[in-house]
N, C-alpha and C positions, 0 to 999 in steps of 0.2 A: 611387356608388362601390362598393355591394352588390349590386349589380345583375347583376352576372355574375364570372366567377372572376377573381380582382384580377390585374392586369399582376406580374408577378414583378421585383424589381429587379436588374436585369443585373454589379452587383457580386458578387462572389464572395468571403465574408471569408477562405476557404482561400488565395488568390492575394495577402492582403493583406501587403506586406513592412514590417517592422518592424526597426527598428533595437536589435543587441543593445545590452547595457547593458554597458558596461565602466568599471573603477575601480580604480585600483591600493590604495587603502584597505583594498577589502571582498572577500573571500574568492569565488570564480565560482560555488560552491551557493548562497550568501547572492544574488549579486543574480540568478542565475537562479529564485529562489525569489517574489525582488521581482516580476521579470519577469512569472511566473505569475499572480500576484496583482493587479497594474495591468495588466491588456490595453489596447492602444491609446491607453495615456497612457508609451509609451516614452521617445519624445522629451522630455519635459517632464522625466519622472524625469529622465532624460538632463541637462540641463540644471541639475537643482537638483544632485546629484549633484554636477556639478562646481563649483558656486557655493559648496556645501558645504566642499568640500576634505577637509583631513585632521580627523582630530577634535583635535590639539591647536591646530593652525589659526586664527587669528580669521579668521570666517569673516564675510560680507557684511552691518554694520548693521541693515537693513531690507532685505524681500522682502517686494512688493506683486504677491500672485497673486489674478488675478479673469479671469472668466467667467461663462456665466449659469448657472442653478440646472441640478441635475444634470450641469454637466459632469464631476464625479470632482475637484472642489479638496480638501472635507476629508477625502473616503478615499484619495485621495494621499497627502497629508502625513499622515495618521494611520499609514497602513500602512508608510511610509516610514521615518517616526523610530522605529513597532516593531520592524518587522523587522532595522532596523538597531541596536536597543540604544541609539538616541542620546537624550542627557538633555532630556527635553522638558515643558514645559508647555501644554496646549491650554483654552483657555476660550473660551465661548459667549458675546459679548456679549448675546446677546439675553436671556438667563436675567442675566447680572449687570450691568444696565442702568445703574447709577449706579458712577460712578468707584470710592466708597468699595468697594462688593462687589466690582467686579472688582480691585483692588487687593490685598484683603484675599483673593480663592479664588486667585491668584497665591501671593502669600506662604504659604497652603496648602499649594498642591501643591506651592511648590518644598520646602519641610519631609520631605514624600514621595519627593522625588528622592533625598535624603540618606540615606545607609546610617546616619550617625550619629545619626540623628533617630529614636528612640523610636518617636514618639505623634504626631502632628500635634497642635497647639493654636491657638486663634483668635488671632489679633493685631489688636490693633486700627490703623488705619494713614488717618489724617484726610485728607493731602493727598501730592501727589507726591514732597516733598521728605523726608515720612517713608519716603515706599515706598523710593526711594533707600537710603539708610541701613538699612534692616530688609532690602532685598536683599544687600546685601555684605555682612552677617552672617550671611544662610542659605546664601550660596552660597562662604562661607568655607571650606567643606569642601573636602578634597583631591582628592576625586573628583570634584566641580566645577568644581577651577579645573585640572583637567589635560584637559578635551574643553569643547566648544562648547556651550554650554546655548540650546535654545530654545523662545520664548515665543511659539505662535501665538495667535492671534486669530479668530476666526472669524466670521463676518455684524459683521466691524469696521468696516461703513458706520454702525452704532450709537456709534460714536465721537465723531461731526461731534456728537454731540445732549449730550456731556458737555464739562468745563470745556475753555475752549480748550488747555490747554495741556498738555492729554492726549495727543493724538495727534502733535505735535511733540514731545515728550518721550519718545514710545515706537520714533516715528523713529529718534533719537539717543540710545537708552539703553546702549548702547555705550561712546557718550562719558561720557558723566554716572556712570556706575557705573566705569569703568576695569576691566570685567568682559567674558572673554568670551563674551558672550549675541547673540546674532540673532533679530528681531520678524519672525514673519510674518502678514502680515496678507493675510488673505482674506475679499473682498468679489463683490460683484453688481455695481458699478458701478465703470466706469474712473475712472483716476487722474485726471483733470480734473475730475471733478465730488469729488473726495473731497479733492484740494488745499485746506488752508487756506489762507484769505486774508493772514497772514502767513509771512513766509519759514520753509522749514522741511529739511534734510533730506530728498533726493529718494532714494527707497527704489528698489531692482531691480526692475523691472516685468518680470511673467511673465505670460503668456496662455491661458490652456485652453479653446480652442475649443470647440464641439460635437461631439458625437460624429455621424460620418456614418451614410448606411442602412449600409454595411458592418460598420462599430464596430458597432452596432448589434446587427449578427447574431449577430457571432464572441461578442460577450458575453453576449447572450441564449443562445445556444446553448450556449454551457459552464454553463450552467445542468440539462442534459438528465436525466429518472430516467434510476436504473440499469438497469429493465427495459424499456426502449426504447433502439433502437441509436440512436448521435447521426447517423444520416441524416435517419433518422425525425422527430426531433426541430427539425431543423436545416429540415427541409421545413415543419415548422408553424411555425415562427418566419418563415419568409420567408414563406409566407399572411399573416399577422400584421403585421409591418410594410407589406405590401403595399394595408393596409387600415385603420393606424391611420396610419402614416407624417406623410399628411400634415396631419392635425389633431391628433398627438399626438408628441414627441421627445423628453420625459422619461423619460429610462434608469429611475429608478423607478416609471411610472405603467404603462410598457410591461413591467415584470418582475409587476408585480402582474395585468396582463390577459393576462400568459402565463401564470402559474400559476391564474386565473380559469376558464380558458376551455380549458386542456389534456385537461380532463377529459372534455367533449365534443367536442373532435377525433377521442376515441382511441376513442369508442362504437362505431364498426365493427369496431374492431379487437378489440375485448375479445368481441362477440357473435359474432364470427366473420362476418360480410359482407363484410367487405375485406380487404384484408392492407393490408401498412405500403406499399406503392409502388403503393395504386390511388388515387390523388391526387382523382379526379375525383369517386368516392364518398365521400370524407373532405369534399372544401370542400364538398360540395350539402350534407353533413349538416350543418356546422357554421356555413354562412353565414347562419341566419335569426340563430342564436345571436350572431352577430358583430353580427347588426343592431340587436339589442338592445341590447348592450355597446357600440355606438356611442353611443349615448344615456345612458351611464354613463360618460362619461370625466372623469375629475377630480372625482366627483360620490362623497357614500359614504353615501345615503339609508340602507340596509343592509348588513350585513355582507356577506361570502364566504361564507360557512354558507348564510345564509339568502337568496344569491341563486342557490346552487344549489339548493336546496332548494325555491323556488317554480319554478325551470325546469321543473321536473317534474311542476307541477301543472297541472290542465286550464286551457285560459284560451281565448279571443279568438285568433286567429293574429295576429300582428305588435305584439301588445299587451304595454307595457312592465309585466311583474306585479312586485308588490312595492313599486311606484316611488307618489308622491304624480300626480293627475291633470295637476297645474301642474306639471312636472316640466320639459317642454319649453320650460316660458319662464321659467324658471329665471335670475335676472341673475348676470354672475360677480360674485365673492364681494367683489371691493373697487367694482365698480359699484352693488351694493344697497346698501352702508353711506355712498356717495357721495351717491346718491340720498336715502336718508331722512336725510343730512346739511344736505342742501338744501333739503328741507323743512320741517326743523326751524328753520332757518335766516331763514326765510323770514315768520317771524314775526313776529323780530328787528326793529324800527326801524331805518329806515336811517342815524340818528344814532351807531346803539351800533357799524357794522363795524368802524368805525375802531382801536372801546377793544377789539374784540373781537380781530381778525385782525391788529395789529399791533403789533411789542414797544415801541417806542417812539412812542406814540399822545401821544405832551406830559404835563403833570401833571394827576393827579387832585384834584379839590379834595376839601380834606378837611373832613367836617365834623364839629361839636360836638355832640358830643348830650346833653352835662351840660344841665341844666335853671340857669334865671338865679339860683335861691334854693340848688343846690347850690354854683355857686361860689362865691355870699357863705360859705356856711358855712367853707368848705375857705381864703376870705382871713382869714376873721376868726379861725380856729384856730389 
């Protein structure tokens, strides 16, 4: 794939037409501002926008947005509910894994939503039927109950693994509070695998595709220094994708191999060799360099510092410096803890899987361990 100057991809993200944003609600600075800020998530905004409606509005129960990692779901809706001032709570299930925590950092920040609120203070908040009730009293304020309050969620596939009656309660906490609030929840996995098995409130489903090679570029590229023209810039991002493209589509792993690796693109141009439009003297200098960062994708052995830092030292031609020698056979990161799962596993008697791997293995028998002269004592006392 390094082996000679990479096919360039024939999309052009200058040619790419976008739908503007329109909303009788929001002011035309406000969402051409939006605009700027989500590239190539138009459409979607588009679409929440008017799910949204007005702010005094009761606006849709549940909204279930999913896509795979990196497609733009929580900087959407983070950017979204900021730049528009709307009253929101966002929590990470993964950091508040147990119902009680995420209950109780809701109850939090909505205390933070309220102008009439001081000081935040802890609440303590056992089950859903107290959340209930301790919500209609924080969002008693006037300022809350005149716009839409919402309560995202976010990596909300951590839901399925708390009490059942969490995630249909958050469905329908619309109904249950006579408050108006909107859940949204954003996950990795579609709505078929995240359905409980009891009936529940079927929430909006929205879908955030992938970003193409095109998306790609236009957002890499508004990324460009200010002392390079963005042709310049726009030129080594299309080498770039041309080279990571196809074993790599993480909008974040490809921002961090552009900032990696810009610095040796620009070697000719800073010594004076090349100028910015002699293409051909640019990819010969930087392509061993790429070969090597081929072999560092998703991998963070060492820093940025210090993997520019050993580029520069003598070495081996084609040899990966800095890196461990077992580097190349490297297993990905949920296959090695699979692996030594199995191993471990494997010790195991094949009597115990049963008590081991499944929740309802029958009864365990239980046994005594009072000795026969302890119990006399404890009848005859």
């Amino acid at each position: 794939m390094c082996g000679g100057r990479p096919r360039l991809p024939v999309t052009n993200y200058r040619n790419i037409k976008m739908p503007n944003l329109e909303h009788p609600a929001y002011p035309t600075a406000t969402l051409l501002q939006l605009e700027s800020l989500v590239p190539c998530r138009e459409s979607q905004v588009s679409m929440l926008l008017s799910i949204f409606g007005e702010r005094q509005q009761f606006s849709f129960p549940s909204i279930f947005i999913y896509g795979h990692t990196s497609s733009g779901k929580t900087y959407v809706m983070q950017t979204l509910l900021k730049t528009l001032q709307l009253p929101h709570v966002f929590v990470n299930c993964v950091e508040y894994f147990t119902s009680r925590l995420l209950l109780e950092e809701i109850l939090i920040q909505l205390q933070s939503c309220s102008s009439e609120t001081e000081q935040t203070s802890h609440v303590p908040c056992d089950n859903f039927n107290d959340f209930v009730r301790l919500f209609k009293q924080a969002v008693a304020s006037q300022e809350l109950r005149d716009q839409t309050l919402y309560i995202v969620l976010d990596r909300a596939e951590q839901l399925r693994e708390m009490e059942a009656n969490v995630l249909p309660a958050f469905l329908r906490l619309q109904e249950l509070t006579d408050r108006n609030v909107t859940v949204v929840l954003l996950s990795e996995i579609v709505w078929e695998l995240f359905r409980p098995s009891t009936g529940c409130f079927e929430p909006f489903i929205l879908y955030f595709p992938d970003y193409s090679i095109g998306h790609l570029q236009k957002i890499l590229s508004q990324s460009h220094p200010p002392e390079y023209s963005a042709d310049f810039y726009a030129a080594y991002i299309n080498i770039l994708l041309g080279v990571f493209y196809m074993v790599c589509r993480d909008l974040k792993e490809l921002q961090h191999l552009a900032a990696l690796n810009f610095s040796k693109y620009c070697e000719p141009v800073v010594s004076g060799e090349a100028n910015e439009r002699d293409t051909r003297k640019l990819w010969k200098n930087i392509e061993p360099h790429l070969k090597k960062a081929m072999q560092t994708v998703y991998l963070r052995e060492i820093s940025s510092s210090q993997w520019e830092r050993l580029q520069h030292e003598d070495g081996e031609p084609g040899q990966l410096k800095g890196l461990s020698a077992h580097t190349h056979v490297e297993l990905p990161y949920y296959s090695k803890f699979l692996l030594i799962a199995a191993y471990l596993a494997s010790y195991n008697p094949v009597r115990t899987d049963k008590r081991f791997f499944l929740k309802h293995h029958g009864k365990i028998r239980k046994t005594n361990f009072m000795k026969k002269h302890e119990k006399v004592c404890i009848l005859s006392f």
